[in-house]
C-alpha positions, -999 to 999 in steps of 0.1 A, spaced: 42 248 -645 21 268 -618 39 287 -596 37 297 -564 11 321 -556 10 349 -530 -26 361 -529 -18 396 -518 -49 424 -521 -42 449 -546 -76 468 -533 -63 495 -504 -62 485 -471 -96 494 -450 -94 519 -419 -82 501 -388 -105 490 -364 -106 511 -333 -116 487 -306 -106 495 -269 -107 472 -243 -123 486 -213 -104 487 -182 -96 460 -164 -113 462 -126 -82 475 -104 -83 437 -86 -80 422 -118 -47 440 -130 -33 472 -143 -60 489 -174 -49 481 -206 -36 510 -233 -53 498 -266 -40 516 -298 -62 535 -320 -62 509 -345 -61 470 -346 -37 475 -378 -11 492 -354 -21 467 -323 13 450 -324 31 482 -312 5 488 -286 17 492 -248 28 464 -224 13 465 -191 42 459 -166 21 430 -146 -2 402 -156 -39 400 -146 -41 387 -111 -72 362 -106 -100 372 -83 -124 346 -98 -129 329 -61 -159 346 -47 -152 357 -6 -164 331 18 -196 340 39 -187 359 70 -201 363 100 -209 401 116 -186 413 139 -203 411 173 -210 444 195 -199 449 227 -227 465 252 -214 487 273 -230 496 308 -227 532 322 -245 538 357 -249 577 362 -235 592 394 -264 597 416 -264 630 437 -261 622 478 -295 631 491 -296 654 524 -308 636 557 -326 656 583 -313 655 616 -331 636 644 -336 632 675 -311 602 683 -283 619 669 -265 635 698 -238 659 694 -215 679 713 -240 708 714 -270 690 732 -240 677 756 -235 716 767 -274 726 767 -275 695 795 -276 704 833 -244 698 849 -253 673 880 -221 657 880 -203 662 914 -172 682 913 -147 655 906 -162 658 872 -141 688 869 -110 668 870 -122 640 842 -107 650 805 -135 666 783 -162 644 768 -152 640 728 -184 636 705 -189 634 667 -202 669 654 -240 662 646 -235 675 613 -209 652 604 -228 622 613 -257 632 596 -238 629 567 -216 599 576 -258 583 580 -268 597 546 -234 588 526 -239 552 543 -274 547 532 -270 560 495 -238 540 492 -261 510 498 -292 521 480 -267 523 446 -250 491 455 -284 472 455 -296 493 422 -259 484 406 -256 446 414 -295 446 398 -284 460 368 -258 437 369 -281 405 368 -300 421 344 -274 428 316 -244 406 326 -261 376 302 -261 402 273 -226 415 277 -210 377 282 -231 367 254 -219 398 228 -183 392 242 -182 354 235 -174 365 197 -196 333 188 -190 323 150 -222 325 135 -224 321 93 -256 340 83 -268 325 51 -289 348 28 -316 319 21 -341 301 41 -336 271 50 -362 257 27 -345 278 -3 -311 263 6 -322 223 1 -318 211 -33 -338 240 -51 -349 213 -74 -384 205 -65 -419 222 -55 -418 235 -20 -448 213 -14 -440 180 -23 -460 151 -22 -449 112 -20 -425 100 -38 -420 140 -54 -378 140 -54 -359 128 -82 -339 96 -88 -306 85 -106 -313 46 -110 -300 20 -129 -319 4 -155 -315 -29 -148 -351 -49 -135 -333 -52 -102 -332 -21 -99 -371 -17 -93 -375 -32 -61 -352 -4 -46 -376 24 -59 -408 40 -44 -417 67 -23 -400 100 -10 -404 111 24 -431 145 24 -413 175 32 -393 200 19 -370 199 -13 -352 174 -14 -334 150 -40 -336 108 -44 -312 82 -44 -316 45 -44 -324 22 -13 -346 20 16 -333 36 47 -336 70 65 -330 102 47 -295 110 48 -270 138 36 -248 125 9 -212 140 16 -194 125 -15 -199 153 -38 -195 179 -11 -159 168 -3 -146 159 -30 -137 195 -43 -106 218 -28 -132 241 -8 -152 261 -42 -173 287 -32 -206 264 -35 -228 270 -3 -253 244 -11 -266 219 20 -283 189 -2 -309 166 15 -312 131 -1 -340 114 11 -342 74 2 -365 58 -17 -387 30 -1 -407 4 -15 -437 -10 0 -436 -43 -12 -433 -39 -54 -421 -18 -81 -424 16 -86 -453 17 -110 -475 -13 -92 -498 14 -77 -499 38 -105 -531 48 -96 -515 65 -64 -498 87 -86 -466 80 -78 -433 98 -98 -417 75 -119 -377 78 -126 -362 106 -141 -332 91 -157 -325 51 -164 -292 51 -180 -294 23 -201 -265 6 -227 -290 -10 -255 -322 -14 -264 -325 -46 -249 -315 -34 -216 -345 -12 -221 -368 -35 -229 -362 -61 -206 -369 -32 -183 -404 -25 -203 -414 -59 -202 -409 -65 -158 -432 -32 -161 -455 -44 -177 -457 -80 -159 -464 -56 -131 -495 -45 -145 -504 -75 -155 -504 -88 -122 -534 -66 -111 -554 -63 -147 -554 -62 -182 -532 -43 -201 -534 -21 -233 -498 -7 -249 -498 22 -270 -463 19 -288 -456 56 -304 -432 60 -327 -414 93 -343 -414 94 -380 -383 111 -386 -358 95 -410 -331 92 -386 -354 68 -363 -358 39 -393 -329 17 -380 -345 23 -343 -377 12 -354 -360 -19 -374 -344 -29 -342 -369 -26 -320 -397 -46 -343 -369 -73 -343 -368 -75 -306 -405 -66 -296 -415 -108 -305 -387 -116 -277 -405 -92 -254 -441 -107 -263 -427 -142 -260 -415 -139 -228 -451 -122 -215 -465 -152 -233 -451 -173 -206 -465 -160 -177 -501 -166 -171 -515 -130 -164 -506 -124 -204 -528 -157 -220 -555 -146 -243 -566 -113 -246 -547 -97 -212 -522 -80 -234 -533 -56 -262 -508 -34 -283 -516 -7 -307 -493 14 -329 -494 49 -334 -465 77 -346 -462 109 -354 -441 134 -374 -461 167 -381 -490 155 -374 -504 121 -351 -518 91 -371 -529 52 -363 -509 26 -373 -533 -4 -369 -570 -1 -370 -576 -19 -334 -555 -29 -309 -544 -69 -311 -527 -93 -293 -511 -106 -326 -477 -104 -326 -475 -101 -368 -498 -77 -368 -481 -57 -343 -445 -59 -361 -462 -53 -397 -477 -18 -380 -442 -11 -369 -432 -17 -404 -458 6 -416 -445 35 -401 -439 62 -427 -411 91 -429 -422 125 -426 -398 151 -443 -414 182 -426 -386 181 -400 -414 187 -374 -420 162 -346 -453 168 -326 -445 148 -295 -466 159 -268 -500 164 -295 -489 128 -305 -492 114 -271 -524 135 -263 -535 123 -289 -533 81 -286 -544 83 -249 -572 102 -261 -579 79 -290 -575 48 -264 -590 62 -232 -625 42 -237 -600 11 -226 -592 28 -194 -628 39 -183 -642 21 -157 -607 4 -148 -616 -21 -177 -573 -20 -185 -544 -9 -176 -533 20 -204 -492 25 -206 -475 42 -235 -441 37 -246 -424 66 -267 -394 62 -294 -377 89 -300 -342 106 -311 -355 146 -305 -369 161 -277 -398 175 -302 -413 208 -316 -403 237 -291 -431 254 -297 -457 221 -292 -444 210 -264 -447 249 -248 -486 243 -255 -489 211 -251 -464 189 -222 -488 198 -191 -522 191 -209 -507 161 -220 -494 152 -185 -528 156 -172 -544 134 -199 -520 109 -186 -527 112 -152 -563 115 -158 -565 78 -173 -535 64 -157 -513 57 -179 -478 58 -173 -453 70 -202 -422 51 -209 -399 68 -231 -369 55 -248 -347 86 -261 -315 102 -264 -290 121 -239 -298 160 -241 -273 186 -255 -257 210 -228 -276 238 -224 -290 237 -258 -315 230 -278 -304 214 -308 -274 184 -321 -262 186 -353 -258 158 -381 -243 149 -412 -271 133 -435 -262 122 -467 -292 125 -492 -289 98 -526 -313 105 -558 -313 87 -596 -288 108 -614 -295 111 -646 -282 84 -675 -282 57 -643 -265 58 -610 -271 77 -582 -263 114 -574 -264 123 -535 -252 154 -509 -246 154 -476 -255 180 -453 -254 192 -422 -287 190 -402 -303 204 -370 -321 181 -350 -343 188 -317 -317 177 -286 -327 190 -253 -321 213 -236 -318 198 -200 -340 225 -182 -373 241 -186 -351 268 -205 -316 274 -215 -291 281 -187 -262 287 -215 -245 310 -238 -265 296 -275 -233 314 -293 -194 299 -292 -180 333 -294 -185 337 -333 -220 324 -339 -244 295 -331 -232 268 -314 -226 234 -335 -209 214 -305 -225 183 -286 -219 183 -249 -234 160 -234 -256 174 -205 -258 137 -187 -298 142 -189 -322 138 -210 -344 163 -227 -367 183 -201 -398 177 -220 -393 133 -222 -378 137 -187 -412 157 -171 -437 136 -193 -423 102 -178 -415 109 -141 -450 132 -136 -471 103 -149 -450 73 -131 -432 63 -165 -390 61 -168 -378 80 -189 -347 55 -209 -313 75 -219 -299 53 -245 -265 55 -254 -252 74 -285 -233 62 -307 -246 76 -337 -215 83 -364 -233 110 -383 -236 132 -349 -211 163 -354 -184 173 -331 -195 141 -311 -186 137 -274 -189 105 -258 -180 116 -224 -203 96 -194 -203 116 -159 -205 103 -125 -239 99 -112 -229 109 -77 -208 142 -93 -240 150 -111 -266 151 -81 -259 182 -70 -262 197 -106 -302 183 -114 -321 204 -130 -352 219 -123 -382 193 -137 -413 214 -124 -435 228 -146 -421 263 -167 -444 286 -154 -428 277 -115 -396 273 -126 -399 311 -144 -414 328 -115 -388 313 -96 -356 324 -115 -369 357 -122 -372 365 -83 -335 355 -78 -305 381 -86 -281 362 -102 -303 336 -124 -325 366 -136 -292 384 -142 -276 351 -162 -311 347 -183 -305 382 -195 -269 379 -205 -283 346 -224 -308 368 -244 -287 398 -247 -259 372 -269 -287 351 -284 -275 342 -319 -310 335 -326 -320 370 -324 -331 387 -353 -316 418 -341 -285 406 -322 -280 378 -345 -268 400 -373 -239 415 -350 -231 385 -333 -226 360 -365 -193 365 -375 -184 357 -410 -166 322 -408 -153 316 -443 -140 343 -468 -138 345 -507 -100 337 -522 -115 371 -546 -97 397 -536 -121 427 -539 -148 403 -526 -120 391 -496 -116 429 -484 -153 441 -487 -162 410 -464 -134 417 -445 -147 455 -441 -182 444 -432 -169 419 -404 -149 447 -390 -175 473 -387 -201 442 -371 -167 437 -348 -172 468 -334 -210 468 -322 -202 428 -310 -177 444 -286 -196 469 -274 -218 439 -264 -191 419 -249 -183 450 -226 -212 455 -213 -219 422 -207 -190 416 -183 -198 448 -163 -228 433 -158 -213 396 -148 -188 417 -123 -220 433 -109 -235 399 -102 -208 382 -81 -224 393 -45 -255 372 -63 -236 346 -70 -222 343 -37 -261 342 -23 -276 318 -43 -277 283 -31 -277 261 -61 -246 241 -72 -259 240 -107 -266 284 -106 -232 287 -89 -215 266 -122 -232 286 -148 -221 318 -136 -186 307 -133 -184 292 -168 -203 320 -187 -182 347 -169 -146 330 -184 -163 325 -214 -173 360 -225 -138 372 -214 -122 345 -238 -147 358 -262 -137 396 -259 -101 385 -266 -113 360 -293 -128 385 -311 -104 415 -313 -80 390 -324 -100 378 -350 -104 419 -362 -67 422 -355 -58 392 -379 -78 400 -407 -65 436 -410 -29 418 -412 -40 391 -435 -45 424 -460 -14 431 -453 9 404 -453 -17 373 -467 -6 336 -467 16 320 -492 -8 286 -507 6 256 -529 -2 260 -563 -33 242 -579 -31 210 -583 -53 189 -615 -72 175 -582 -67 201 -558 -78 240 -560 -83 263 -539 -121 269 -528 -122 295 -498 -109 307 -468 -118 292 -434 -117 309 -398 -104 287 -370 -92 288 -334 -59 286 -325 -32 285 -293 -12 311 -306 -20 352 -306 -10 383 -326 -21 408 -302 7 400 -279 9 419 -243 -24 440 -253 -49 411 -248 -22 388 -224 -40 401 -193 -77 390 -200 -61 358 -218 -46 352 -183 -76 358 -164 -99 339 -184 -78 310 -185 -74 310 -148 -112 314 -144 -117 283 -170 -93 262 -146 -115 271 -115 -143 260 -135 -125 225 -137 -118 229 -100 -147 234 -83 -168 214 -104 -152 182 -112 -165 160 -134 -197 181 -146 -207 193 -182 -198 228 -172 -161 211 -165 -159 199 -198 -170 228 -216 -140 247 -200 -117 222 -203 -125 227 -242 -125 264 -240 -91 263 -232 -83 239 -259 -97 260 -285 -73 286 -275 -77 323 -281 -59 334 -315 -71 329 -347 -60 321 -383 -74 315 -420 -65 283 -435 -72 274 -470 -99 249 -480 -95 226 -512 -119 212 -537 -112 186 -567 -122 204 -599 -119 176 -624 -153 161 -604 -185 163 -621 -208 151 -597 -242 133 -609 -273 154 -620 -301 144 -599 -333 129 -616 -350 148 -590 -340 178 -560 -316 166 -537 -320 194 -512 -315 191 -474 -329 167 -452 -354 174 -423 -350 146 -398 
């Protein structure tokens, strides 16, 4: 019978791991006395308070107004000559004396001393030369003072005006430039059309005069977001949005949609539109990944619905309507040799369609490409040219840098909208993940299959990442839904008067899966940026705190060759003990430099607040708060990750015995509520926590909500736990490799 066994190392137990957090900023709480070792961190000292929060940035105030003060200088008294009109007692004696000689009798004559009344003259006339002079001055400066003394409340914002509106859109717009949040329904087009000129500004449904949209704005408890957001209407003069496409007008950024029929009822009103004023030519361009088969199953089923209902309406008879095929994995290719009108044709070239295991996806080549291949039908105005794109990835990174404006301006060129049908983008990342299960002959009949986890091309949201790519212990694997869809789709269908279709997601093999939906009128305020990189770039590296945040994003970058191999934590251990404490060694020492990291990184995020305060975008504002709680909760994540390895050494976990079916295979890292570190790390835990919950707070309902509210969830300790395998299974050998998937 198997006993119980107590995997306990016999190897000696490695140094400790001298980490030391750095002090905690004096508003933030007492510093924190770290022991020299992680193996003796239980021990270590007990601050006497807990971290008090400062996580609120101040509130904008206005400078203290100056009070003028007026000082007149004390004139000197000028002298006055004496005249002749001034009689004094002296000239009365230097007189004859004709009076008889009752005059004797009469009581002397009393005069004013000349002397003394030349003054009394000169006093008199100064004192009202200085009045005059004074009650001047007075009209001159009294405005000032008054003014200065009102103690007016003035808020000085740090932006322009023009920087302060939206921040979403080129300065100089043209019609119909500001983004839209519609619904997808073929109602819905009539309400769509052009933007008022001006400065930035975002779209919402309806006709009507620009208004500001409160909703959003009010709905918080007063977070520090100093954003004034201008939503001008959309109006539509007399059609739908994509009747004059030859105007140029922007076509819809996001058209939430619940099926593939909603879509493509949405498709077809487009493209009676067109029909309306000419003939029409539909490119239909498909991605060749293995993950889109059931898409393109579905969507060849439904497309004779779509052609049936054109078939109805006069405009389509004969040869109005055209369709050709074309998809693309690594490279572009032609489905159908011309374009046709026949709908078996145009289902069997669906059918046709093959899967390219490369894992590349050349989107924006691919739709260069068909409107190039096509274009001779739009010279001379001969047809109408759209092209509707099927995809579940956002394509090749590196294609779509070389290739999304060219191909915009191909588009444009020849008029021809892009209509793309694709998938929700992953918060502030590039890529979903996927289980894929892979199925080969086995060898002496049956089949032998593995399933794997796959990386797929999912968004970002933004011209570039505005996230932290690692989870605290490596590359993210989570799938947070952003409530966009990917930047490249998104810029390809509203520049060339296309809608861009988020279809819903319900796809099982999608890992760590989130359903969540947001709020369209919680999200406005959030958009991202859709102009072109190079603007976007120039833009956020001229602004503090987004060139600050794009730095801290590269500086934890995963994907780094350099900081990738410090910042990949080891995730799963060997039940070998030798092999158990020389990973464990290596993990420590990597520990170390990744802390380093950590701390320098929050100096800098404590440096940026002022910035943060100054910029003007909601969306800017959000990332800062969220990336600041997160590399805190990473600091503490990771020392307690070093901390609970060196005590696994020591004291390791007691497992069940083997079982016929069930033996141990390895050791696995996960997150966990509760802590070892105890009154060392409570502080930052406190802080970060408190920061997460702001995060909630002042952005309700937003992706960057979420992703605290699931920070907090994952909690900040540590444990291994022991993973099983069934030894008595011999799985199948494969007739041929069964390796990993590219979708």
């Amino acid at each position: 019978m198997a006993a119980s066994r107590l995997t306990k190392l016999d190897t000696p137990v490695p140094p400790a791991m001298e980490l030391k957090l750095p002090v905690v900023p004096r508003s933030a709480g007492p510093p924190l006395e770290v022991p020299e070792g992680l193996d003796s961190v239980a021990g270590g000292s007990r601050p006497e308070q807990a971290v008090a929060v400062a996580a609120t940035p101040p509130a904008l105030h206005s400078a203290d107004a100056e009070t003028v003060v007026l000082t007149v200088a004390k004139s000197a008294l000028p002298e006055v000559a004496p005249t002749d009109a001034v009689t004094g007692v002296a000239e009365a004696k230097s007189q004859p004396n004709t009076a008889g000689a009752d005059e004797k009798n009469l009581p002397p004559r009393i005069g004013i001393p000349p002397r003394v009344l030349r003054m009394s003259v000169a006093v008199t006339s100064s004192m009202f030369v200085h009045l005059a002079l004074i009650v001047a001055l007075g009209l001159w400066f009294l405005p000032q003072i008054i003014k200065s003394q009102a103690n007016e409340l003035v808020a000085t914002l740090p932006e322009t005006p023009e920087d302060m509106v939206n921040q979403l859109l080129d300065e100089r717009l043209t019609a119909t430039e500001a983004l839209s949040v519609v619904s997808a329904s073929p109602s819905a087009a009539s309400q769509v059309g052009q933007a008022g000129q001006g400065g930035e500004s975002g779209g919402v449904v309806g006709p009507g005069e620009p208004t500001f949209d409160k909703t959003v704005a009010e709905s918080g408890e007063g977070p520090p977001v100093n954003a004034t957001v201008t939503l001008d209407s959309f109006e539509m003069p007399g059609g739908t949005l994509n009747e004059q496409v030859s105007d140029l007008a922007l076509g819809e950024p996001l058209a939430v949609v619940d099926s593939y029929q909603e879509a493509m009822d949405r498709i077809t009103q487009e493209i009676l539109n067109m029909l309306s004023k000419n003939k029409v030519l539909v490119i239909w361009c498909f991605d060749q990944s293995l993950s889109m088969k059931d898409d393109q199953k579905e969507i060849r089923e439904r497309i004779a619905k779509v052609y049936a209902e054109l078939g109805l309406a006069e405009s389509a008879k004969g040869d109005a309507l055209l369709t050709a095929v074309t998809s693309f994995g690594k490279t572009p290719m032609e489905n159908m040799r011309d374009p046709t009108s026949d709908i078996e044709r145009i289902k069997a070239a669906i059918e046709s369609v093959p899967v390219d295991e490369s894992g590349l996806e050349m989107m924006c080549q691919a739709v260069h490409d068909s409107i190039q291949q096509y274009r001779r039908f739009a010279t001379g105005g001969r047809r109408q040219i759209a092209l509707i794109l099927v995809s579940d990835e956002s394509g090749d990174e590196k294609s779509n840098l070389a290739n999304l404006e060219e191909t915009i301006a191909m588009a444009k060129q020849y008029r021809c909208p892009v209509y793309v049908l694709g998938r929700e983008a992953v918060f502030g990342y590039p890529y979903a993940h996927m289980w894929w299960t892979v199925t080969v002959p086995a060898q002496g009949g049956g089949v032998a299959s593995n399933t794997y986890l796959v990386a797929v091309d999912r968004g970002p949201e933004s011209p570039f990442v505005e996230q932290l790519q690692t989870d605290g212990f490596g590359r993210r694997q989570d799938a947070h839904p952003s409530g966009f869809g990917p930047y490249d789709q998104v810029r390809l269908a509203r520049e060339t008067g296309g809608i861009f279709f988020m279809l819903p997601s319900p796809e099982s093999q999608l890992f760590n899966r989130d359903n969540r939906k947001y709020e369209i009128e919680r999200m406005r305020p959030y958009l991202p940026d859709l102009r072109a990189r190079d603007i976007y770039s120039a833009e956020r590296d001229s602004k503090p705190l987004r060139s600050g945040l794009w730095r801290v994003i590269n500086d934890l970058n995963p994907y780094h060759e350099v900081q990738g191999k410090y910042i990949n934590m080891r995730m799963t251990f060997s039940i070998d003990r030798p092999a158990f404490a020389r990973e464990v060694l290596i993990e420590l020492e990597k520990a170390k430099q990744y802390f380093l990291y950590l701390d320098m990184v929050e100096k800098r995020m404590e440096e940026m607040t002022r910035a943060r305060d100054q910029d003007a975008s909601p969306r800017w504002q959000a990332n800062y708060d969220l990336m600041f709680a997160q590399i805190l909760a990473y600091k503490v994540r990771l020392y307690e990750y070093g901390a609970y390895l060196q005590e696994f050494i020591k004291q390791p976990k007691l497992t069940p015995p083997n079982e016929p079916k069930k033996a141990l295979s390895h050791w696995a890292i996960v997150t966990r509520q509760e802590t070892i570190t105890g009154e060392t790390t409570r502080s930052y835990i406190q802080r970060s926590k408190a920061m997460f919950e702001e995060v909630v707070r002042y952005h309700p309902g937003t992706p960057w909500a979420a992703r605290a509210q699931w920070e907090i969830q994952r909690g900040f300790g540590v444990e291994l736990v022991p993973q099983f395998y069934d030894p008595t299974y011999k799985p199948p050998v494969p007739l041929k490799p069964c390796g990993a998937p590219k979708l």
